[in-house]
C-alpha positions as CSV (number, residue, x, y, z in Angstrom):
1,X,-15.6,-13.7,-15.6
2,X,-17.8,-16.2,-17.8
3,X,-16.9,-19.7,-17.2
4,X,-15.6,-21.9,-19.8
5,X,-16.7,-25.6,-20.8
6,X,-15.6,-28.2,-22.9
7,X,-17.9,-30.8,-24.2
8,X,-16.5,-34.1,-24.7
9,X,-18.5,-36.8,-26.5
10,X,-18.2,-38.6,-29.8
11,X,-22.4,-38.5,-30.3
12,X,-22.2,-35.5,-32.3
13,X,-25.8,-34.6,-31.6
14,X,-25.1,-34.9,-27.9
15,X,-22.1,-32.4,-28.0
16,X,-23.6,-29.9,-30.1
17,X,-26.7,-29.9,-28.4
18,X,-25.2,-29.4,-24.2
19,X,-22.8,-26.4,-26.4
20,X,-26.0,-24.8,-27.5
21,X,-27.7,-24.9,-24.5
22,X,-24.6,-23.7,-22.5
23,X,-24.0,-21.0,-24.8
24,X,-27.3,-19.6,-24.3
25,X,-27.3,-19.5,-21.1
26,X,-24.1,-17.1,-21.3
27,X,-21.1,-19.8,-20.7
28,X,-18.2,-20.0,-23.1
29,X,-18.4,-23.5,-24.3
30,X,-15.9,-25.8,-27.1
31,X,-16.4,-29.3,-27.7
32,X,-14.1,-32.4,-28.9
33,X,-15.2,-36.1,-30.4
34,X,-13.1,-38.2,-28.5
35,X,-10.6,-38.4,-25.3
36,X,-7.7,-37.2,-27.6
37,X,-8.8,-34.3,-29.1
38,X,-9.7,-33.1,-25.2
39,X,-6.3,-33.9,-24.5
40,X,-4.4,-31.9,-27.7
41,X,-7.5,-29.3,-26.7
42,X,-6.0,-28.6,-23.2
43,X,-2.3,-28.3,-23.7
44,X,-3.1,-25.2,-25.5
45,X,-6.6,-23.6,-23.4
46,X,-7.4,-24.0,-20.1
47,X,-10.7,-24.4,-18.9
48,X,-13.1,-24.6,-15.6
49,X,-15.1,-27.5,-16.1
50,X,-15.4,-30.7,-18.4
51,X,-18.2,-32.1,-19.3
52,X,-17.5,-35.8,-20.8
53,X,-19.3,-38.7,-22.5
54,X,-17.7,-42.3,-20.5
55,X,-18.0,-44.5,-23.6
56,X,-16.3,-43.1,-26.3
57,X,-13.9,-44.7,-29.0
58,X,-10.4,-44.9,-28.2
59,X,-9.8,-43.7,-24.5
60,X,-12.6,-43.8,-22.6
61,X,-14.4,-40.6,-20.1
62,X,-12.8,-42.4,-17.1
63,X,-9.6,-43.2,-18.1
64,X,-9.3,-39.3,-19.9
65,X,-10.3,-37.7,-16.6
66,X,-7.4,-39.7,-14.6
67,X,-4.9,-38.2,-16.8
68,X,-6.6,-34.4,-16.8
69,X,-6.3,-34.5,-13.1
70,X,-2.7,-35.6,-12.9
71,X,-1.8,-32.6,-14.9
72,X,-4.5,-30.0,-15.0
73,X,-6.7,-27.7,-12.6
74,X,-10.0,-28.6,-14.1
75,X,-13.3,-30.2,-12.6
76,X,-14.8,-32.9,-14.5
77,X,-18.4,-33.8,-14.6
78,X,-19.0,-37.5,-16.4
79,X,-22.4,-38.5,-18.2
80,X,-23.1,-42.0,-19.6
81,X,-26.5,-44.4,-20.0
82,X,-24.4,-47.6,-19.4
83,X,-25.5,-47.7,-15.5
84,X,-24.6,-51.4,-15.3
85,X,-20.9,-51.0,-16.2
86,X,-19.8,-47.7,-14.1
87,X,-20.1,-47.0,-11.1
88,X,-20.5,-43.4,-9.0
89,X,-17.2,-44.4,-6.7
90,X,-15.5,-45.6,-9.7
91,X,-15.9,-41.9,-11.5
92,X,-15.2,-40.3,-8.1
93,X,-12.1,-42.4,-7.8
94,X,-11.1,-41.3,-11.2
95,X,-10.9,-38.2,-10.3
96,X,-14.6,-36.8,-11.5
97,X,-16.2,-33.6,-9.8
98,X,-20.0,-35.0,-10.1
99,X,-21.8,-38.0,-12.1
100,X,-25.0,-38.0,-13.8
101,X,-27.1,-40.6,-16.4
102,X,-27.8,-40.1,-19.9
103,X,-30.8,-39.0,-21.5
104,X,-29.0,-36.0,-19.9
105,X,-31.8,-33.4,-18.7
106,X,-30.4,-29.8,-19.0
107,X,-32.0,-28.5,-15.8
108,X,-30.1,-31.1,-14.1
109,X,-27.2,-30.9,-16.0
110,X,-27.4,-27.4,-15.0
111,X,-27.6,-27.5,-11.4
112,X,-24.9,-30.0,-11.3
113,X,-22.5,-27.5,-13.2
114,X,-23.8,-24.5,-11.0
115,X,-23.1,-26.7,-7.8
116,X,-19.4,-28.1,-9.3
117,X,-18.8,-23.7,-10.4
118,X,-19.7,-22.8,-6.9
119,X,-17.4,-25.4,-5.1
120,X,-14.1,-24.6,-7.6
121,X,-15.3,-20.8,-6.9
122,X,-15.0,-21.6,-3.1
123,X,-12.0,-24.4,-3.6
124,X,-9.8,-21.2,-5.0
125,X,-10.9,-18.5,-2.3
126,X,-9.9,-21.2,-0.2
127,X,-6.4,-21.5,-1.4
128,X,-5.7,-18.2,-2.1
129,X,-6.4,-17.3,1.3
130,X,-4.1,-20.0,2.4
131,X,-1.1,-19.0,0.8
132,X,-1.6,-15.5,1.8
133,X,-1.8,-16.4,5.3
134,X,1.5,-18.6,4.4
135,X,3.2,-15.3,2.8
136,X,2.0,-13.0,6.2
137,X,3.5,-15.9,8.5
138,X,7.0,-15.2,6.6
139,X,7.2,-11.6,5.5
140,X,8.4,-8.7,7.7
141,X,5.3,-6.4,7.8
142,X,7.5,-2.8,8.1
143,X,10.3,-3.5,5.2
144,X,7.8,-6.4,3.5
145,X,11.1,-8.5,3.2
146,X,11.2,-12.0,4.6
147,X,11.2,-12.1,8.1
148,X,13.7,-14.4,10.6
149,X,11.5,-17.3,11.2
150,X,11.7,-17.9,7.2
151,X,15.6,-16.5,7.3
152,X,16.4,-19.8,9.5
153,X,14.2,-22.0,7.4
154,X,15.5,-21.1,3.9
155,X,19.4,-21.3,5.6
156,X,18.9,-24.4,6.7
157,X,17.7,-25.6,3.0
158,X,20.6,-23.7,1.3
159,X,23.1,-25.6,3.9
160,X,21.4,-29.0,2.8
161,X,22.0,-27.6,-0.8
162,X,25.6,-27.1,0.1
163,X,26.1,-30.6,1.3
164,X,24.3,-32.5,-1.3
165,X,26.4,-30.3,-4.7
166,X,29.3,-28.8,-2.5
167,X,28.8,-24.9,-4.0
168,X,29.9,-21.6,-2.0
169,X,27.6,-20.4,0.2
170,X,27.9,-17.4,1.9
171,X,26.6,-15.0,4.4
172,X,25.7,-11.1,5.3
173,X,24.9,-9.9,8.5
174,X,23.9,-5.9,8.3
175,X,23.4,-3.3,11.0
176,X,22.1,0.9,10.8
177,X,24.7,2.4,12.6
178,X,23.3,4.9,15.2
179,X,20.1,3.8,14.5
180,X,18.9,3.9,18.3
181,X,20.0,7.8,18.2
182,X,18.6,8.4,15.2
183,X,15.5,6.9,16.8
184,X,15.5,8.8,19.5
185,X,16.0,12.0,17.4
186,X,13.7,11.8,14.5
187,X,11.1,9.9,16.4
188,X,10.0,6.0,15.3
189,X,7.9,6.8,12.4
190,X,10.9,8.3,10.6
191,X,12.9,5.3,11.9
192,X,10.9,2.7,10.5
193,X,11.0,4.9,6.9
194,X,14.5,4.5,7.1
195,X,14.3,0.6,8.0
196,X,12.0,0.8,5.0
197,X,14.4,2.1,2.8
198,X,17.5,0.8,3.5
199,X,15.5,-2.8,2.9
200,X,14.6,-1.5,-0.7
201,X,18.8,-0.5,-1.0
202,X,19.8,-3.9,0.2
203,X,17.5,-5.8,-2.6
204,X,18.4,-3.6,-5.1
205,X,21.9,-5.0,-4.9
206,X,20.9,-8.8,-4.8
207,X,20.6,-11.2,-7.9
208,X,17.1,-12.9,-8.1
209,X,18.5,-15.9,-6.2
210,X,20.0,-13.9,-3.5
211,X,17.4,-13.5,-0.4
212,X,17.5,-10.5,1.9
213,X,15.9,-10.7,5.3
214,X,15.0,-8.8,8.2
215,X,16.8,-10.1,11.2
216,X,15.3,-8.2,13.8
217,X,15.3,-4.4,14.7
218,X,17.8,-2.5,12.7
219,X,19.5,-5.8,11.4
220,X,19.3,-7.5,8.3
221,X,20.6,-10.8,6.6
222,X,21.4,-12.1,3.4
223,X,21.6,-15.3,1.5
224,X,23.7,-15.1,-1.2
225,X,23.7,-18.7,-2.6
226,X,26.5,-20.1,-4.7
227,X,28.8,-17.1,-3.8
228,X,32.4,-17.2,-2.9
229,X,33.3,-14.8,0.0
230,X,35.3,-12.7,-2.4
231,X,32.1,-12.2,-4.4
232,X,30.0,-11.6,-1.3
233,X,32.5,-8.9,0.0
234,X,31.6,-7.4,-3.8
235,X,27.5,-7.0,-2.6
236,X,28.7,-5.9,0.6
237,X,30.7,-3.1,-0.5
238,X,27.8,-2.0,-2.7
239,X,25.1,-2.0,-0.3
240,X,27.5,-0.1,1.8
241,X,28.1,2.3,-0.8
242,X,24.6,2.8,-2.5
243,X,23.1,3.1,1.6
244,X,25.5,5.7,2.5
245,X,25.3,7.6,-1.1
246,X,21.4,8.0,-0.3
247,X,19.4,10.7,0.6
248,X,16.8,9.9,3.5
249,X,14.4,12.2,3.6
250,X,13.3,11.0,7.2
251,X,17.1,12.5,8.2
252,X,18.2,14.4,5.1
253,X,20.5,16.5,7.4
254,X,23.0,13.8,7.5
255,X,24.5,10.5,6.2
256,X,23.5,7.2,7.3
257,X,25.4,4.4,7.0
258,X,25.5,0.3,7.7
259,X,27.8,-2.3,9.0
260,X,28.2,-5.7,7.4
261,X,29.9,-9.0,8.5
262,X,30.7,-11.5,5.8
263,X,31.1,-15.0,6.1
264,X,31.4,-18.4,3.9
265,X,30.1,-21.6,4.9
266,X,32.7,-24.2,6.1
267,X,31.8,-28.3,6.0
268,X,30.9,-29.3,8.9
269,X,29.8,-27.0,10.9
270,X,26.3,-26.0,12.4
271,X,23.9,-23.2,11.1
272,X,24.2,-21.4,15.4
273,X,27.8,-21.8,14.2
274,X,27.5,-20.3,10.7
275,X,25.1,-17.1,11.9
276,X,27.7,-16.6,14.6
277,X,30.4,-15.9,12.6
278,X,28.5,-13.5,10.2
279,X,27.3,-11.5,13.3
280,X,30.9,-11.5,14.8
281,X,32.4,-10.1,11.2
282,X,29.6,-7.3,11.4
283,X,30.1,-6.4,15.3
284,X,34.4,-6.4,13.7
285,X,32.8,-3.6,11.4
286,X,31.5,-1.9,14.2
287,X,34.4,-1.6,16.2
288,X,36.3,-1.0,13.2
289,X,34.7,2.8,12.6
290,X,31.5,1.5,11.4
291,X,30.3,2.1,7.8
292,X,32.4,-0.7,6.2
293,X,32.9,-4.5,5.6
294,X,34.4,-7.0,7.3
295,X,34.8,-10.5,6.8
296,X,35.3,-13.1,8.9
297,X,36.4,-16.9,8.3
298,X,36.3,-20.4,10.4
């Protein structure tokens, strides 16, 4: 994709020649006289690199790139002929990508915005590969749901955000019954489609600020923020119902089914304490004939 520039300076003949010159070259260049057109520019277009003029009226090229960096993801290249009054640290301190002196020469001016293109380019590869590496640290890699090291994380934020505004907070715990038999008869691969599966169930029956979680094995948690146990009991039933009313093709030739413990959140107590009581409510369930609910309070 081409890269955009926006040429900032309020000598007319300066702008419009750096926009020629870029535009021939094959970049997709706009230009602004002053600081404050940049600025009206920006909250409606994003782009990669500005190229600004220090001395301008009004707001000045320094002052203009402080307050782009504070608010947008754009690299910032400053030019001026007034060597005696900036300095390189200052314009780096500011915020700038790269400094060079007016008369500007285009084959420097050039290299400069090749070498500030290439760095961005590399800056976002960077990033990108950081937060996927932060997503794979946190995600289950069969069901793709959030795995238990983020489960405990995330509980122990929602308990914080239980003590600080004092809303419901409650808790599923969620076993496949049989699942070790059905293991053992269909083989793992078909196992691990039903794992698969049921996940997909379990979210479908969740509000976008509900979190659902693999546990470990055949087990998995939810978050169900804001929720009263009477409520949760409500998304328990109907992941009970939609898991048992689905055909699995991995073991078509009969009906699976889960086991959930339901808990709320009491003052007070610790998250060991709070997980406990979910898992005792879902072990009730088990006992109880499997393929129900049961919920459990302090």
């Amino acid at each position: 994709m081409t890269a955009s520039i926006l040429i900032v300076d309020d000598d007319s003949a300066v702008r419009d020649s750096i926009k020629e010159f870029l535009s021939i070259i094959g970049y997709t260049t706009y230009s602004a006289e002053s600081a404050e057109a940049a600025l009206a520019f920006l909250k409606n277009r994003s782009v990669d690199v500005i190229i600004t003029d220090i001395i301008m009226d009004g707001m000045d090229g320094l002052e203009m790139t402080r307050v782009i960096k504070e608010s947008y993801d754009t690299d910032i290249i400053v030019i001026t002929g007034f060597t005696g009054n900036y300095s390189y640290e200052e314009a780096i301190k500011k915020g700038a990508d790269d400094f060079i002196f007016k008369p500007v020469r285009f084959e420097e001016l050039l290299l400069r915005l090749k070498r500030v293109l290439r760095e961005r380019t590399l800056s976002h590869d960077r990033m990108q590969m950081l937060e996927k590496l932060q997503e794979l640290a946190i995600t289950d890699d069969l069901t793709r749901l959030f795995n238990s090291r983020h489960f405990y994380s995330q509980l122990e934020n929602e308990i914080h955000r239980y003590n600080r505004y004092q809303r419901p907070l409650s808790l599923l715990m969620i076993d496949v019954d049989f699942f070790k038999e059905l293991n053992d008869t269909c083989g793992h691969q078909a196992g691990d489609q039903i794992l698969n599966k049921i996940a997909q169930l379990i979210v479908s029956c969740l509000r976008t600020e509900d979190t659902a979680y693999r546990y470990g094995g055949e087990e998995f948690t939810v978050i169900l923020p804001e929720t009263t146990c009477d409520a949760a009991l409500s998304v328990a039933e109907r992941i009970n119902q939609v898991v048992h009313d689905e055909v699995f093709a991995a073991a078509s030739y009969r009906k699976l089914s889960v086991s959930i413990g339901v808990t709320q959140f009491s003052p007070g107590e610790t998250i060991s304490e709070f997980i406990r009581r979910a898992d005792r409510a879902m072990y009730m369930a088990k006992e109880a004939g499997r393929n129900r609910t049961e919920l459990l309070l302090p």
